[in-house]
C-alpha positions in Angstrom: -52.3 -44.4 38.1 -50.7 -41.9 36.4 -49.5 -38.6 37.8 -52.0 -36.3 36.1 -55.0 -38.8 38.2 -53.0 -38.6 41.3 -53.3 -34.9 41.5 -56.8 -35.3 40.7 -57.6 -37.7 43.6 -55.5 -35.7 46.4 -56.5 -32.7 44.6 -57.2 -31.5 48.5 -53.9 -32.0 49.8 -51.7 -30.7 46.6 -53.9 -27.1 47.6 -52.5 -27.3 50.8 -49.0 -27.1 50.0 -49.3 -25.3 46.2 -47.7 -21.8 46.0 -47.4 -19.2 43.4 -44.8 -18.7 41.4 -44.0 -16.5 38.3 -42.8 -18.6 35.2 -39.9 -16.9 33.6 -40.4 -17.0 30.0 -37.1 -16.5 27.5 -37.3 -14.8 24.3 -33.5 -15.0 22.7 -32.6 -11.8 20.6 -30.4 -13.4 18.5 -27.6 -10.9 19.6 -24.5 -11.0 22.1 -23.2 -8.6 25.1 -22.2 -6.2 22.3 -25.1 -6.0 20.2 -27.7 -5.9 22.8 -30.4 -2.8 21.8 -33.4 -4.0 24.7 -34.3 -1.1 26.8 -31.4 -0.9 29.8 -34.5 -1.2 32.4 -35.7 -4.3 30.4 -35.9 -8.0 32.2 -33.4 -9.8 30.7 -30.9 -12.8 30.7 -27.5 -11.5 30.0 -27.0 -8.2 28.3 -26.6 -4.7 28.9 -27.7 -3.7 32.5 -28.7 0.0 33.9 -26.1 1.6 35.7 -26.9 4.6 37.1 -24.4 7.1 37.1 -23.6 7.0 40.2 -22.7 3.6 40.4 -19.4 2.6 39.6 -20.3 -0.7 37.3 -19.2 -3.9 39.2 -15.4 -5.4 39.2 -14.7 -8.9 39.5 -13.1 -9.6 43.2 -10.3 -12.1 41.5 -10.0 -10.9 37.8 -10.6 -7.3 38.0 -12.2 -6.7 35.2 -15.7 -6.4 34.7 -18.3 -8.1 35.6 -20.6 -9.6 33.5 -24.6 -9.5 33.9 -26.0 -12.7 34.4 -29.7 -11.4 35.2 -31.6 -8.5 35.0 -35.2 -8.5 36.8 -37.4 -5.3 36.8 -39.9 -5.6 39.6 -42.4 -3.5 37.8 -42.6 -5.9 34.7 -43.6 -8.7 36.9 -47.4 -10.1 38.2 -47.8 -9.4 41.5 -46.1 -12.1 44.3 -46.3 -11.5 47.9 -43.0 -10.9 49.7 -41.4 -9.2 46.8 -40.6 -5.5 46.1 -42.9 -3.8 43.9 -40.1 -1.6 42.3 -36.1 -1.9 41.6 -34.0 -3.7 39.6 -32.2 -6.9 41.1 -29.3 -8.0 38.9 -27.0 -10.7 39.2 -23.2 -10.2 38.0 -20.6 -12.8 37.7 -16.4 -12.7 36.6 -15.8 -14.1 33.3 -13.5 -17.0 34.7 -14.8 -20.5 35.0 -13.5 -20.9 38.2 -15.0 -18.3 40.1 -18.2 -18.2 38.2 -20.7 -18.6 40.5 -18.2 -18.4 43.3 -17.8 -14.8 42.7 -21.4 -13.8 42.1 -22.5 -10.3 42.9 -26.0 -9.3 44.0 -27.1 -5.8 43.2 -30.5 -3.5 44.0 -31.1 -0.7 41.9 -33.6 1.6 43.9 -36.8 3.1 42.1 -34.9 6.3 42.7 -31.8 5.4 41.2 -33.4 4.3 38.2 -34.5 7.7 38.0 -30.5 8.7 37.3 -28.8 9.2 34.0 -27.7 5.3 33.3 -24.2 4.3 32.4 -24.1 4.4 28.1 -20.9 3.6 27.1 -20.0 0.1 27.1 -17.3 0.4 25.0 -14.9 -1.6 28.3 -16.5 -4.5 28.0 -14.6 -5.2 25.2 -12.1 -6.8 27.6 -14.7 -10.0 28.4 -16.7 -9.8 25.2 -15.0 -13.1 23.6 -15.5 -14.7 26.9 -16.8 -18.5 26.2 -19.4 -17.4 28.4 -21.2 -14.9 26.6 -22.2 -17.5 23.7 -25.5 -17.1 25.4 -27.5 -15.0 23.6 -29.2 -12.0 25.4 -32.5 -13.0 26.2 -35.5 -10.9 27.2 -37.6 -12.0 29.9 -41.1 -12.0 30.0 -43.7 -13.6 33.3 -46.6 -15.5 34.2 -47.9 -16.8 37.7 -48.8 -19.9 37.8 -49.2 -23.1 40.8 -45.8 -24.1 42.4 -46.3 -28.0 44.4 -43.0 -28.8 45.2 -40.6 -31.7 45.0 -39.9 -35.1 46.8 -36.8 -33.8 47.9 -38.1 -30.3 49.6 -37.9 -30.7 53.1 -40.3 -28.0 54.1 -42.9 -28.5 56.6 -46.5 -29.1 55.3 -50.0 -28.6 56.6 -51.3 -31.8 55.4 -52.6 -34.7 57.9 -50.0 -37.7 58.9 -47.5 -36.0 56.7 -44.5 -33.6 57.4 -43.3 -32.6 54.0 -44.4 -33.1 50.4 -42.2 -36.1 50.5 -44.2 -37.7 53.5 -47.1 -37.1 51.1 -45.8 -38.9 48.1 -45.1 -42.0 50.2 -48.4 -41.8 51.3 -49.7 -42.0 48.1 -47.5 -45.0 47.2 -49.0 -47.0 49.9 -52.6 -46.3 49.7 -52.5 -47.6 45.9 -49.8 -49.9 46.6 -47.5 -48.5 43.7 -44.3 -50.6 43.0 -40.8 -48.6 43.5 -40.1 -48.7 39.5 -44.2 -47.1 39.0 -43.6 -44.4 42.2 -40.3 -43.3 40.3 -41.8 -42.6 37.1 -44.3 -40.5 39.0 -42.1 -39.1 40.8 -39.7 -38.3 38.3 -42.6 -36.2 36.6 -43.7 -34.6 39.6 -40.0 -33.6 40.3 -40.1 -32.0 36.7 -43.2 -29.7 37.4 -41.2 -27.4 39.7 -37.9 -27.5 37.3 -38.2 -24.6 35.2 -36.5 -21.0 35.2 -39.1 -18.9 38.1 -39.3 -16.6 41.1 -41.1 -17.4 43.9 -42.3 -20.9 44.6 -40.7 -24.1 45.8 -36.8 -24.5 45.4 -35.6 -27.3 44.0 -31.6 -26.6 45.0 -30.2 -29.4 47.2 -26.7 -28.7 47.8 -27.5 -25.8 50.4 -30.5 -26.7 51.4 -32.3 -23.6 53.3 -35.5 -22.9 55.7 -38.5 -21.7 53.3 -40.1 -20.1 56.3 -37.3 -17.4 56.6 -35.9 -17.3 53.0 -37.5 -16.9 49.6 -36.6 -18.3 46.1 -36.2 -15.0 44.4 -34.9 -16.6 41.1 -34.5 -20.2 39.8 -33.0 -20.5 36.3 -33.0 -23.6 34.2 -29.8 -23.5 32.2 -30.9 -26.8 30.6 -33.9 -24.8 28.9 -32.1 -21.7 27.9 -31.0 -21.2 24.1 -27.5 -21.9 23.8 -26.5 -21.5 27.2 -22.9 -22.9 28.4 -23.7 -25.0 31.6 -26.4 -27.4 32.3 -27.6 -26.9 35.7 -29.2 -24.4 37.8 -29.2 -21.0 39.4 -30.9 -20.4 42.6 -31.0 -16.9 44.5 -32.3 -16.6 48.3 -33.0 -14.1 50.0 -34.8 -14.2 54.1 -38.1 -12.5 53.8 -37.4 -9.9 56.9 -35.0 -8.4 54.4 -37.2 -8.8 51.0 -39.8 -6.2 53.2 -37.3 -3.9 53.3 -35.8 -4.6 49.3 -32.7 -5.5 50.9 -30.5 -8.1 48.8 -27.3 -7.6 51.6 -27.5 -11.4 52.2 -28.8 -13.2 49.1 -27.6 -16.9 49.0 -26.2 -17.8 45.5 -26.1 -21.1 45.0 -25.1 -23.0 41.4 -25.9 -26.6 41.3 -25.0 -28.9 37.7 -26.9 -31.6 36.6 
């Protein structure tokens, strides 16, 4: 039985545990840091970011110079997801030093008000990280669709689905009942793993490193580097954030966590 029947056949118990998620979708511009010209209030991977004016534009903790945007999400631009702010900017900054990468990562909120301000226009200091190995990425712009989230083998997060405690309980079950050998259940599950690896917000984390309680915290951003044009790394970005704080669009104690493949 292939994985597209299996669905099918439990089609009642995959509803149970399905969430939405918004499908990030990456447009490259063919241009670097330097040359970026998308709107400064644009979703986008890498890139110029808004600074408002009042903002002094972020400093690496151990290099000191500045900070480089990894992500750029406008709340406005995307469909609408329970749990997340309506309005903002939430950008994601990082040093240009491959040791501190991800290490160093800084998590930002621009209020609907700020983005009201006069935004930061001259760029002309990032000259100091612009040959920095990487920004080979190209600037991409983002662009989002909702569609159904199911999950992984690995995610341990409590399900409402009869005899079975998580989404892995639920795969085993399914081996059993159609008595699937270990090398047949891998290959399904090897595909079923891949339906919840792509670049999103919202949905079922797939991070295992750190894992976290998905009743208190909320994947606010999953990239794929694997999937992203000429990106320098091949693993994956994940950004948490608990839901008490999301209410209030408070990013204070967002979890960055970078895991390679």
């Amino acid at each position: 039985m292939n994985l597209s029947d299996l669905l099918s056949a439990y089609e009642c118990e995959f509803n149970q545990i399905k969430k939405q998620a918004i499908r990030i979708e990456m447009i490259s511009r063919d241009c670097h840091l330097k040359e970026d010209t998308l709107d400064l209030l644009t979703s986008k991977f890498c890139g110029k970011p808004f600074i408002p004016n009042s903002l002094a534009y972020p400093i690496g903790k151990y290099n000191k110079k500045p900070m480089y945007l990894i992500a750029q999400i406008n709340f406005s631009e995307l469909p609408e997801l329970d749990g997340l702010p309506t309005m903002g900017l939430l950008q994601i900054f990082s040093e240009s030093d491959d040791c501190t990468i991800y290490e160093s990562a800084v998590i930002q909120f621009i209020s609907a008000q700020q983005m009201q301000e006069a935004p930061i226009s001259d760029f002309s200091f990032i000259e100091e990280i612009a040959q920095d190995e990487y920004l080979a990425t190209p600037t991409h712009q983002l662009r989002f669709k909702t569609q159904n989230d199911f999950g992984n083998s690995i995610n341990n997060t409590t399900i409402n689905v009869p005899e079975c405690d998580t989404v892995s309980d639920l795969l085993d079950k399914i081996q059993n009942e159609h008595k699937m050998t270990d090398r047949d259940f891998e290959e399904v599950i090897e595909k079923f793993d891949s339906l919840s690896s792509y670049s999103k917000i919202g949905g079922y984390s797939v991070a295992v490193q750190d894992p976290f309680e998905e009743d208190e915290m909320m994947l606010v951003l999953q990239l794929d580097y694997l999937n992203i044009e000429n990106a320098v790394g091949d693993g994956s970005l994940y950004v948490h954030v608990p839901k008490q704080d999301l209410l209030l669009s408070d990013f204070s104690n967002a979890e960055v966590v970078y895991e390679c493949t």
